[in-house]
ChimeraX commands (.cxc) that place a marker at each C-alpha (Angstrom):
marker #1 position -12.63,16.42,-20.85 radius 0.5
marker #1 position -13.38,13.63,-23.99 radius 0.5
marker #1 position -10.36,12.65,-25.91 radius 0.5
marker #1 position -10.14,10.09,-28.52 radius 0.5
marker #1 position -7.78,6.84,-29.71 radius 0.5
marker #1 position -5.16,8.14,-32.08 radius 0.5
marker #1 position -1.95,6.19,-33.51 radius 0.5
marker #1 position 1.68,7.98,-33.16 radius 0.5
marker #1 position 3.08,8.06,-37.10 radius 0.5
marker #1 position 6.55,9.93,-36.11 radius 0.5
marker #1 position 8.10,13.61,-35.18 radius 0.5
marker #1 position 9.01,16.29,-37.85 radius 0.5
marker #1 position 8.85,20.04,-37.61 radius 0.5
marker #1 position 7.09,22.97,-38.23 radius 0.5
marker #1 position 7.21,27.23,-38.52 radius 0.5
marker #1 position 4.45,29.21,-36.52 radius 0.5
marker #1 position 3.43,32.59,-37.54 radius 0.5
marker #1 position 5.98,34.60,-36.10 radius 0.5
marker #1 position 8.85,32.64,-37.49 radius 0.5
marker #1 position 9.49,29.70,-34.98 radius 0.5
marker #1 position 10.39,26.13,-35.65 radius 0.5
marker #1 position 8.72,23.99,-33.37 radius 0.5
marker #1 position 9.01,20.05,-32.98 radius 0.5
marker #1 position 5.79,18.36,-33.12 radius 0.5
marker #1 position 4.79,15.04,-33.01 radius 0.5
marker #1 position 2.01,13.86,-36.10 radius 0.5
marker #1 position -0.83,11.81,-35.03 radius 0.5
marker #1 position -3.52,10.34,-36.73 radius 0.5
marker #1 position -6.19,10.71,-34.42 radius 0.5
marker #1 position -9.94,9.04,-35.05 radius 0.5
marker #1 position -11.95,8.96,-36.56 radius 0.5
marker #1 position -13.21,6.39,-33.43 radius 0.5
marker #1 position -16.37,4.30,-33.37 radius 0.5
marker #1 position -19.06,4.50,-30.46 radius 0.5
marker #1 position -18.65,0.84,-29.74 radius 0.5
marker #1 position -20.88,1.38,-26.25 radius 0.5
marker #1 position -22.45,4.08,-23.55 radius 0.5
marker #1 position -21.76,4.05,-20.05 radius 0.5
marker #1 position -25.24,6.05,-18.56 radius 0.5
marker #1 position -25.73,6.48,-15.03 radius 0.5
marker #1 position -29.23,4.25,-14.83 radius 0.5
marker #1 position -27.33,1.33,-15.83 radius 0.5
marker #1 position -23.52,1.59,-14.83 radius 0.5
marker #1 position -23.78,4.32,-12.15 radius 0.5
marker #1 position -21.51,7.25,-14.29 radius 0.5
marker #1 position -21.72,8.11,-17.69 radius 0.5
marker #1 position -19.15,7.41,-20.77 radius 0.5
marker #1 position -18.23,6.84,-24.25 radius 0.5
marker #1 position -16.46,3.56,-25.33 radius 0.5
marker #1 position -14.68,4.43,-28.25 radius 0.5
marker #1 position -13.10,1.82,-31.16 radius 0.5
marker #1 position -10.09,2.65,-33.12 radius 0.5
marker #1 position -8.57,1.15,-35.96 radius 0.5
marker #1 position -9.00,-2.16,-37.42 radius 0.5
marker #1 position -8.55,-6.21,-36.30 radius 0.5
marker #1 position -8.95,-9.03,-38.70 radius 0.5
marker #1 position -11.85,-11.72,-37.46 radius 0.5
marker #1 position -9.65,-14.39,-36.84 radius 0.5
marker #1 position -7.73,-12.91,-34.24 radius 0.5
marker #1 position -10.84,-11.32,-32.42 radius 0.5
marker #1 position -12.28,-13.05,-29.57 radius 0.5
marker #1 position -15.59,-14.62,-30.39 radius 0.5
marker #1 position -17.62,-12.84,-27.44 radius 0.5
marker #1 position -16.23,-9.30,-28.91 radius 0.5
marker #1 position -16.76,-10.81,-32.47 radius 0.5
marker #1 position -20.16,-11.58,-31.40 radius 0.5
marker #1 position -21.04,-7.67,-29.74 radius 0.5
marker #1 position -19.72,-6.09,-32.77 radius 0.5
marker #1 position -21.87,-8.03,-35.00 radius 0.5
marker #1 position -25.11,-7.59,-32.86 radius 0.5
marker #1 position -24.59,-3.64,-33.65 radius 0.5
marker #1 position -23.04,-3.68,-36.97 radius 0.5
marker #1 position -20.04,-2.50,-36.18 radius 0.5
marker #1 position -16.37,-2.78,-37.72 radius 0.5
marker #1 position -14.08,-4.45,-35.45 radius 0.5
marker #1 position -11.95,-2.28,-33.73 radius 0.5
marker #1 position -8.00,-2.67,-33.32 radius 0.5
marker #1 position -8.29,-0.91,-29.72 radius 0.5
marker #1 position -11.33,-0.08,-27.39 radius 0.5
marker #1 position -10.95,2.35,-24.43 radius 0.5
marker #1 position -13.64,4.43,-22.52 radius 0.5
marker #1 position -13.64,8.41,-22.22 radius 0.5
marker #1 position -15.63,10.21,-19.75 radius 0.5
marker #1 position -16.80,13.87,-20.15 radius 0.5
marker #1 position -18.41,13.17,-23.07 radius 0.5
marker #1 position -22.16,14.08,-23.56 radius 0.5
marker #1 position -23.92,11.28,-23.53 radius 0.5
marker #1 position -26.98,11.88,-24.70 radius 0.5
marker #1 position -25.59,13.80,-27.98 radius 0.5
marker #1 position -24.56,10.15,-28.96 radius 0.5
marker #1 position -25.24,6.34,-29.99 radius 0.5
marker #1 position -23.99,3.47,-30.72 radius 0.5
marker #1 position -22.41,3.50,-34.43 radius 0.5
marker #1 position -21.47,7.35,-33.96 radius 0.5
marker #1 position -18.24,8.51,-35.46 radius 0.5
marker #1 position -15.89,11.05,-33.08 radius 0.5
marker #1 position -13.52,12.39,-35.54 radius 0.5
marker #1 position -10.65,14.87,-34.86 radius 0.5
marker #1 position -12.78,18.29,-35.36 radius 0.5
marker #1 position -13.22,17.97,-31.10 radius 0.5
marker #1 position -10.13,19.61,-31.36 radius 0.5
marker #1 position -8.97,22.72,-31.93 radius 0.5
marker #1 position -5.62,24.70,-32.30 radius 0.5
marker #1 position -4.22,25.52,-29.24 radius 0.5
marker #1 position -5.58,23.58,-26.67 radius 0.5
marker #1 position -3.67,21.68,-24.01 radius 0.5
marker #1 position -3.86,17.75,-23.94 radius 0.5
marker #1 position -2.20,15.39,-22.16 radius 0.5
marker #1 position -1.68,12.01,-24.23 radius 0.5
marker #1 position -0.98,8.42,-22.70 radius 0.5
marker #1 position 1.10,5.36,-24.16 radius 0.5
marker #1 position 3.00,2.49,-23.94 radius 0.5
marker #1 position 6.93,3.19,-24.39 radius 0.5
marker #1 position 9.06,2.08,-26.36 radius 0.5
marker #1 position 10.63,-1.46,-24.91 radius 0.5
marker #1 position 14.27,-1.25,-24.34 radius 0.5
marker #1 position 15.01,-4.65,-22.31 radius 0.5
marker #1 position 17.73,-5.38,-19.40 radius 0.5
marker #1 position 19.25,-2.13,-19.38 radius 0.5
marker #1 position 22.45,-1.33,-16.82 radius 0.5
marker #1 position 21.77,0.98,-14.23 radius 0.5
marker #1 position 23.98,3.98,-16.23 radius 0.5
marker #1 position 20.92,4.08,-19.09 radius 0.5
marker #1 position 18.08,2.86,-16.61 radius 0.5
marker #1 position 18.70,5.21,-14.24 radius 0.5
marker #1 position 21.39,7.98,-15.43 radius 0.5
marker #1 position 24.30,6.63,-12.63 radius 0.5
marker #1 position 27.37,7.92,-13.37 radius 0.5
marker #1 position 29.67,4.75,-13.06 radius 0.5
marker #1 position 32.02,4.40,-10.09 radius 0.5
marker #1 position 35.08,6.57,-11.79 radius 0.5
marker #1 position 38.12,5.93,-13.38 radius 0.5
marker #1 position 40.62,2.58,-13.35 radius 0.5
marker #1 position 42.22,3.44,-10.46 radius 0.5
marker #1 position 43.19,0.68,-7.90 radius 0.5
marker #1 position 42.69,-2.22,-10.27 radius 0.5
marker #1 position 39.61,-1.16,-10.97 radius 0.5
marker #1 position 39.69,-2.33,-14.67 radius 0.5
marker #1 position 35.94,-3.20,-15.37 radius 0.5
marker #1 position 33.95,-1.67,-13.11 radius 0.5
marker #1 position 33.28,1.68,-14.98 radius 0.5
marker #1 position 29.62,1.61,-15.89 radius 0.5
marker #1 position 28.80,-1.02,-12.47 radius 0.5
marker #1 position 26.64,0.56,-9.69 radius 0.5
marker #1 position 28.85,0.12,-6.50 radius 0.5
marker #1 position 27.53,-0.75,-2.82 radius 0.5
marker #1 position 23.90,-2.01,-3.12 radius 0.5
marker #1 position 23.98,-3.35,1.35 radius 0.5
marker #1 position 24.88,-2.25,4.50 radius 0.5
marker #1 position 27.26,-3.47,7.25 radius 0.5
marker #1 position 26.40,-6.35,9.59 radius 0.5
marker #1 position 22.88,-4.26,10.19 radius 0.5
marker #1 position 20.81,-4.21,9.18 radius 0.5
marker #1 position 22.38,-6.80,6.75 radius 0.5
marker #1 position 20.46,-6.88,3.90 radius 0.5
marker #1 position 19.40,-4.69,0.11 radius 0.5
marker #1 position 16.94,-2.11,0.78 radius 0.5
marker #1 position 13.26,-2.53,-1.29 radius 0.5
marker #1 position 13.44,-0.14,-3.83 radius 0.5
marker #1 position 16.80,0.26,-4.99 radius 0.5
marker #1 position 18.06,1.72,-8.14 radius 0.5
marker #1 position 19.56,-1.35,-10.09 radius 0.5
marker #1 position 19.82,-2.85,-13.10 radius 0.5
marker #1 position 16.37,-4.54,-14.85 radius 0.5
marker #1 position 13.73,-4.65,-17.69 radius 0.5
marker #1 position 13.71,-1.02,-18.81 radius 0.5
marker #1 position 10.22,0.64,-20.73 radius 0.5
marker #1 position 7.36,-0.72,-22.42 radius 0.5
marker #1 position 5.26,1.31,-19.47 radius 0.5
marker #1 position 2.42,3.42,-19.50 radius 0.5
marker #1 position 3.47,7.07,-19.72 radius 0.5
marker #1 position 1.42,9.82,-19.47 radius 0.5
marker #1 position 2.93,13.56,-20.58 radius 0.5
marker #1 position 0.41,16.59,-19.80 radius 0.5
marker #1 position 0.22,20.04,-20.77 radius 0.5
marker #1 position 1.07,19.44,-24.29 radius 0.5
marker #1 position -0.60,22.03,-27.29 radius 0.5
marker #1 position -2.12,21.03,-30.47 radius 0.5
marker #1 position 0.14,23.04,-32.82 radius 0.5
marker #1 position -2.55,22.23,-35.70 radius 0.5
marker #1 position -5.50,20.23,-36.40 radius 0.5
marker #1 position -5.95,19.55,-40.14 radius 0.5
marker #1 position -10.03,17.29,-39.82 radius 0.5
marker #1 position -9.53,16.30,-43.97 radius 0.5
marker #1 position -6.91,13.79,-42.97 radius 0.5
marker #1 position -7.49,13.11,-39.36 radius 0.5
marker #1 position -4.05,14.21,-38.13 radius 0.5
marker #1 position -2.94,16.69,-35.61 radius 0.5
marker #1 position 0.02,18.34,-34.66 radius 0.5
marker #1 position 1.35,18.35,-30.75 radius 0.5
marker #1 position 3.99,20.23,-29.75 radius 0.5
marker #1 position 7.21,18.18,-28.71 radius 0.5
marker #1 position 7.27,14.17,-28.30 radius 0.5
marker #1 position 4.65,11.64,-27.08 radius 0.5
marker #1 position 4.81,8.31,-25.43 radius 0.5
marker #1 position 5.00,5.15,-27.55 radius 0.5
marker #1 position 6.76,3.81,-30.75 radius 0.5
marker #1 position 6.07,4.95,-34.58 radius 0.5
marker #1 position 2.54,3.20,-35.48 radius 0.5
marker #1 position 1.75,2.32,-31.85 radius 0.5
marker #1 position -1.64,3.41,-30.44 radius 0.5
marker #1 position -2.34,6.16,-28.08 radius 0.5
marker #1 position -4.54,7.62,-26.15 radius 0.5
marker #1 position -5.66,11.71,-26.34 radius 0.5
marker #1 position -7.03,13.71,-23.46 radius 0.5
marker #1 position -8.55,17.21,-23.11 radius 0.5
marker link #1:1,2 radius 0.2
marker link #1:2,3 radius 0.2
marker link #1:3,4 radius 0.2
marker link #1:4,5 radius 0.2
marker link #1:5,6 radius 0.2
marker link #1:6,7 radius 0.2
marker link #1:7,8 radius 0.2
marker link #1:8,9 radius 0.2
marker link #1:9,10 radius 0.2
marker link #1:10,11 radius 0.2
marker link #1:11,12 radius 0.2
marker link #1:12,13 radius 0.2
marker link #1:13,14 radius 0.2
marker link #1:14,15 radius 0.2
marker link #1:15,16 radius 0.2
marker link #1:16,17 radius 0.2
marker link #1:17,18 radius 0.2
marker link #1:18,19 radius 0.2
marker link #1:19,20 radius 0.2
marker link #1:20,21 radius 0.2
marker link #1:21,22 radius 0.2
marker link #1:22,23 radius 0.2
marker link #1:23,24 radius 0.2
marker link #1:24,25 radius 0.2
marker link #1:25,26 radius 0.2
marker link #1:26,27 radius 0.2
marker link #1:27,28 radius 0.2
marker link #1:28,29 radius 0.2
marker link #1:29,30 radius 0.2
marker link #1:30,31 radius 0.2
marker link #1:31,32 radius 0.2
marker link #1:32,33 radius 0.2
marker link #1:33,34 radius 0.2
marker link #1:34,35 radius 0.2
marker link #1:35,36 radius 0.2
marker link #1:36,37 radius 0.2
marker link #1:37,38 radius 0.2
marker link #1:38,39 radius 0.2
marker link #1:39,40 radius 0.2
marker link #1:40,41 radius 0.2
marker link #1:41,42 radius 0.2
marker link #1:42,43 radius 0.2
marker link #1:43,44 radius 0.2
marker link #1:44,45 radius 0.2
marker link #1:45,46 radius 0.2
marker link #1:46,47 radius 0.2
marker link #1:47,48 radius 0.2
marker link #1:48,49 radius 0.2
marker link #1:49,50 radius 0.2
marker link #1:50,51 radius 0.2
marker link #1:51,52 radius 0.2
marker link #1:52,53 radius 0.2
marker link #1:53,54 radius 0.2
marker link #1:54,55 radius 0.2
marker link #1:55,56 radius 0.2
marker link #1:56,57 radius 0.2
marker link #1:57,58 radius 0.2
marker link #1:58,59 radius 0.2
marker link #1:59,60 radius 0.2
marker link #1:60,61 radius 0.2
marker link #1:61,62 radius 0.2
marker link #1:62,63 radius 0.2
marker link #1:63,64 radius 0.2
marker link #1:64,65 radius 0.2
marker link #1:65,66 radius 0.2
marker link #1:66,67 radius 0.2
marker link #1:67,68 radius 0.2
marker link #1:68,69 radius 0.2
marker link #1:69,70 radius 0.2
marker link #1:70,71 radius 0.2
marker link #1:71,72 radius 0.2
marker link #1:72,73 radius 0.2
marker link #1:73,74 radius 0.2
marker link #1:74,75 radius 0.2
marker link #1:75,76 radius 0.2
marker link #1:76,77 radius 0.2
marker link #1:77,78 radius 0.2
marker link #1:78,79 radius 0.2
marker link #1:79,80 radius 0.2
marker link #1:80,81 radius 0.2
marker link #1:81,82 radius 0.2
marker link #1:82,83 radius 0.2
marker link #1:83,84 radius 0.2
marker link #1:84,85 radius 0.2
marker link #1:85,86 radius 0.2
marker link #1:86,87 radius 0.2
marker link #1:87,88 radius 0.2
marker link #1:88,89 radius 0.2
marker link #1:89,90 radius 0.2
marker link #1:90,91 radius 0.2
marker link #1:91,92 radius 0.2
marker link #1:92,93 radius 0.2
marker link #1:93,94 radius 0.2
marker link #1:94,95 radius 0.2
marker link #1:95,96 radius 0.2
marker link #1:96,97 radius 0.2
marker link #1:97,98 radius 0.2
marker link #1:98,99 radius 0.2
marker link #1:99,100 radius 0.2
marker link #1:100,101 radius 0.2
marker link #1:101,102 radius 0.2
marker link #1:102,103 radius 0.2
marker link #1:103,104 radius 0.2
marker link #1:104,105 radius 0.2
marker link #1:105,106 radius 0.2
marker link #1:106,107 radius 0.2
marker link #1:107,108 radius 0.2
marker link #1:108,109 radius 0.2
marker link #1:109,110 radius 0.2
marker link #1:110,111 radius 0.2
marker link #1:111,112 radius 0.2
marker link #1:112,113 radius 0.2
marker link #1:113,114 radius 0.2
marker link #1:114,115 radius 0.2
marker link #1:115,116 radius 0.2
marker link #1:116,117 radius 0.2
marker link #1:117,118 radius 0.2
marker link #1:118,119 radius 0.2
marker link #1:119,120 radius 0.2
marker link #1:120,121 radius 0.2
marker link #1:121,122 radius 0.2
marker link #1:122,123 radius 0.2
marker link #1:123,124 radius 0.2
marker link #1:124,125 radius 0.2
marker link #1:125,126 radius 0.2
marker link #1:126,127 radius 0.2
marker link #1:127,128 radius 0.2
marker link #1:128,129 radius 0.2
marker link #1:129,130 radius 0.2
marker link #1:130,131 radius 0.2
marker link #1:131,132 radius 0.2
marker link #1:132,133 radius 0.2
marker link #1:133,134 radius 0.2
marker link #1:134,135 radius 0.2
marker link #1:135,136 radius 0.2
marker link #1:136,137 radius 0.2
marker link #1:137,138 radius 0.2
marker link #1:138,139 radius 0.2
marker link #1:139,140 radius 0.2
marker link #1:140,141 radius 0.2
marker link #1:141,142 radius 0.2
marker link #1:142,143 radius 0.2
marker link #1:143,144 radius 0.2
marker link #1:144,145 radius 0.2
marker link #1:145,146 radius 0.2
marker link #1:146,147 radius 0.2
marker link #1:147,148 radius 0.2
marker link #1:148,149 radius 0.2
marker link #1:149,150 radius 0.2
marker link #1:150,151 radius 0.2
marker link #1:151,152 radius 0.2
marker link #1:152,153 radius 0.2
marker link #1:153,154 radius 0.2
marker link #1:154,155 radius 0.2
marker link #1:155,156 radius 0.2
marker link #1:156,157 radius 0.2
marker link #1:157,158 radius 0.2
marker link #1:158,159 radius 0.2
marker link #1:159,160 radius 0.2
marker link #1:160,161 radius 0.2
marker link #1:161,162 radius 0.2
marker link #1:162,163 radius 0.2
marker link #1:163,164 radius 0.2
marker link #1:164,165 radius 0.2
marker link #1:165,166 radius 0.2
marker link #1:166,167 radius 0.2
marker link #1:167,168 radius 0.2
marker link #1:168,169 radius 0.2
marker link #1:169,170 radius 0.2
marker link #1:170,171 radius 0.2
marker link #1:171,172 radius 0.2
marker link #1:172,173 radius 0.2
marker link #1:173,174 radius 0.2
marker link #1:174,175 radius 0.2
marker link #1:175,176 radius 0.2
marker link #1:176,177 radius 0.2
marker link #1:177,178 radius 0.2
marker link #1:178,179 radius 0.2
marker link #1:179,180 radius 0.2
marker link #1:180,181 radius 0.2
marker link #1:181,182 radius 0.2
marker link #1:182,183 radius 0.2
marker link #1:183,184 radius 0.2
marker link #1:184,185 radius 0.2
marker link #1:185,186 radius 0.2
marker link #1:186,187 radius 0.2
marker link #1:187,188 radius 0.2
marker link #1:188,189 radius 0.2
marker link #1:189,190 radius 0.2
marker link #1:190,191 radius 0.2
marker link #1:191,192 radius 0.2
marker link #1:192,193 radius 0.2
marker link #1:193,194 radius 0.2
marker link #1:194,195 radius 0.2
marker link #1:195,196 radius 0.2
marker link #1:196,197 radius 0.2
marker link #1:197,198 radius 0.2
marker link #1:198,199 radius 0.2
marker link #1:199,200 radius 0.2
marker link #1:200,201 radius 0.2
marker link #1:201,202 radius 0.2
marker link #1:202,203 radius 0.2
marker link #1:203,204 radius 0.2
marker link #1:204,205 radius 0.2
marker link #1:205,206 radius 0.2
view
């Protein structure tokens, strides 16, 4: 199904009609740019490239500079592609705004999260420690334990659990409802969290 770019501005909560609070997450979602169509005649499968947000000249490549000024069009903080869309509804210089939305349907939303650094393996990956300070065992409370084997087959299996460079991945979380769609300001409401930092840009899906 389409979807559109969309930027994360932070959590709060809010009461449905029978009296619940429910967490939701507010983001500002379009409007988005038609930067380009994918059709089937030229690229085999048909798309939407849509442009969110804003980027200052300086900092934009000139060959992107240069596309965006051949069709008169603002330059765009982030550009992704969305399939599903109709094609031939659109053109180049449309604006998709939140409206393609409605209250209560189901998304699924993609982003980058947040960037933690070199995290232990307790906080990476929820180990419980090796126990108490028995035995001398004065500083080894949040330290994995055996990583190898015995003299076979002598060596640290690919793939295991350790300590290392923790988030800033993409994350994709499904099934999540539009609590409320309000088109004036461009914001929605989803139900629980999303990936990505306050501010950082993210990616809705149908």
């Amino acid at each position: 199904m389409p979807g559109l770019l969309g930027k994360k501005l932070g959590m709060t909560s809010v009461y449905t009609e029978d009296g619940k609070l429910v967490p939701v997450t507010v983001v500002e979602a379009g409007p988005c740019q038609v930067v380009n169509l994918r059709t089937k005649e030229k690229d085999g499968y048909e798309a939407v490239v849509l442009g969110f947000g804003s980027r200052k000249a300086k900092r934009t490549p000139k060959p992107v500079k240069a596309y965006f000024e051949k069709n008169k069009l603002e330059l765009a903080r982030k550009i992704k592609e969305f399939k599903n869309f109709d094609v031939s509804e659109l053109k180049i210089g449309d604006v998709v705004k939140v409206d393609i939305f409605a209250e209560g349907d189901k998304v699924k939303v993609s982003g980058i999260s947040k960037g933690k650094g070199f995290q232990g393996v307790m906080k990476r990956h929820g180990f419980g420690g090796v126990g108490g300070t028995t035995h001398g065992q004065g500083d080894r409370l949040r330290a994995p334990g055996s990583i190898g084997q015995s003299s076979y087959p002598s060596r640290v299996f690919k793939g295991t659990r350790m300590a290392g460079r923790t988030g800033g991945v993409r994350v994709t979380t499904k099934n999540l409802k539009v609590v409320k769609v309000i088109p004036e300001k461009n914001v929605m409401l989803i139900k629980g969290a999303v990936p990505g930092a306050v501010n950082s840009i993210i990616e809705i899906n149908k």
